[in-house]
Every structure is written in structure tokens, then in C-alpha cells.
C-alpha positions as CSV (number, residue, x, y, z in Angstrom):
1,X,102.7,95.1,90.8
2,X,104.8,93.2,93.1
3,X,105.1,94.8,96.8
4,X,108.8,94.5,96.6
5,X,108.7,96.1,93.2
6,X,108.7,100.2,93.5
7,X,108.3,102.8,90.5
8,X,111.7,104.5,90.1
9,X,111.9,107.9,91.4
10,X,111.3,110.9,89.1
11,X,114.0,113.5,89.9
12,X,113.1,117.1,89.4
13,X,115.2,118.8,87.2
14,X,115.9,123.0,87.9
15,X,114.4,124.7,85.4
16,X,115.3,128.0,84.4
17,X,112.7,131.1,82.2
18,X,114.0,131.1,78.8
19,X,115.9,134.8,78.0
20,X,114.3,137.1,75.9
21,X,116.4,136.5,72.5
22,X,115.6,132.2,73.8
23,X,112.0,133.3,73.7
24,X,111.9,135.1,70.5
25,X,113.8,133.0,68.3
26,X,111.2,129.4,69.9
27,X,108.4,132.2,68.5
28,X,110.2,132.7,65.2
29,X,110.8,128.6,65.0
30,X,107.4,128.2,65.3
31,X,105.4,130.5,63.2
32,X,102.7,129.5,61.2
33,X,102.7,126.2,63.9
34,X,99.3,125.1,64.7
35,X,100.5,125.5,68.4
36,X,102.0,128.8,68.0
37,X,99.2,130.3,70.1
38,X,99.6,128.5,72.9
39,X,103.4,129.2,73.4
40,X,103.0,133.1,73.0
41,X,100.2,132.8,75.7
42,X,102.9,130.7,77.2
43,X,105.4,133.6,77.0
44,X,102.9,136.1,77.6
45,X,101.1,135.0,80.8
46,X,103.8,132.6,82.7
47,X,101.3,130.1,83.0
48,X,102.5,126.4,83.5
49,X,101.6,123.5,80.8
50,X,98.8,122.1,82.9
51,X,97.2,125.7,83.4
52,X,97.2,126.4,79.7
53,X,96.4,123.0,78.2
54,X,93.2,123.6,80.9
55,X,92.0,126.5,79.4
56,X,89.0,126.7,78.0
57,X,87.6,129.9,75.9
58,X,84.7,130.6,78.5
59,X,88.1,131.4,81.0
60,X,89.4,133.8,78.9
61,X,86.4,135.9,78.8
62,X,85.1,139.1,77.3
63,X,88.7,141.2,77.4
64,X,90.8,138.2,76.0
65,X,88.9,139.5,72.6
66,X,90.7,142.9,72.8
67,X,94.1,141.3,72.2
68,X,95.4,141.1,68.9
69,X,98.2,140.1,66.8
70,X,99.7,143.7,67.6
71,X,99.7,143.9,71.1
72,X,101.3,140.8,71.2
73,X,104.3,141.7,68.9
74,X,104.6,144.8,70.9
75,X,105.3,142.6,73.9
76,X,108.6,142.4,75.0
77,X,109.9,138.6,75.2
């Protein structure tokens, strides 16, 4: 790269959590999607993209096994 040359700037955008009928129709879009899981974790936890994509199942440990399909419809989105 040439000294004079500079990368442009990357403006931050505000972001905003999605509202509960927001979050439940993105979960009803994508049902049956091979990356369904991740986004109700997503929901679920408030983790951010590079916390969940850096999961790994030995994180998630011995009470991540209790959770099933019903205690996370029950959630509240």
C-alpha cells in the first residue's frame, strides 16, 4: 500500500435489540434453517456474533444438555 494511500474509515452504525414480535417473526422465518440454533442462542443469551460463532460444545458444558426445545419456546422473545 502506498503511504499516502489510507483504508477508508468504517463508521459505526447505532444498533438497536430487535422487539419481541422483531425477534419472533426472524425465529419463524427461519425454522427448519440449518442456523436456526444459533440465532435462538442469539436471542436467548445476548451474546454478540464473535462470542457465539466462538463457541465450542466443551463451553457449553454439562447444564447446556438440560435445555430443550421446550424451555426455549417458553422463553419470552
Amino acid at each position: 500500500m502506498h503511504k499516502a494511500a489510507k483504508p477508508p474509515a468504517l463508521g459505526r452504525s447505532e444498533r438497536r435489540a430487535l422487539t419481541p414480535e422483531e425477534a419472533r417473526r426472524l425465529l419463524s422465518a427461519l425454522t427448519g434453517d440449518r442456523i436456526e440454533s444459533l440465532f435462538v442462542l442469539a436471542l436467548a443469551t445476548g451474546l454478540r456474533r464473535a462470542e457465539l460463532l466462538g463457541l465450542r460444545w466443551s463451553d457449553l458444558g454439562s447444564a447446556a444438555a438440560a435445555v430443550d426445545a421446550a424451555t426455549i419456546e417458553e422463553a419470552s422473545f
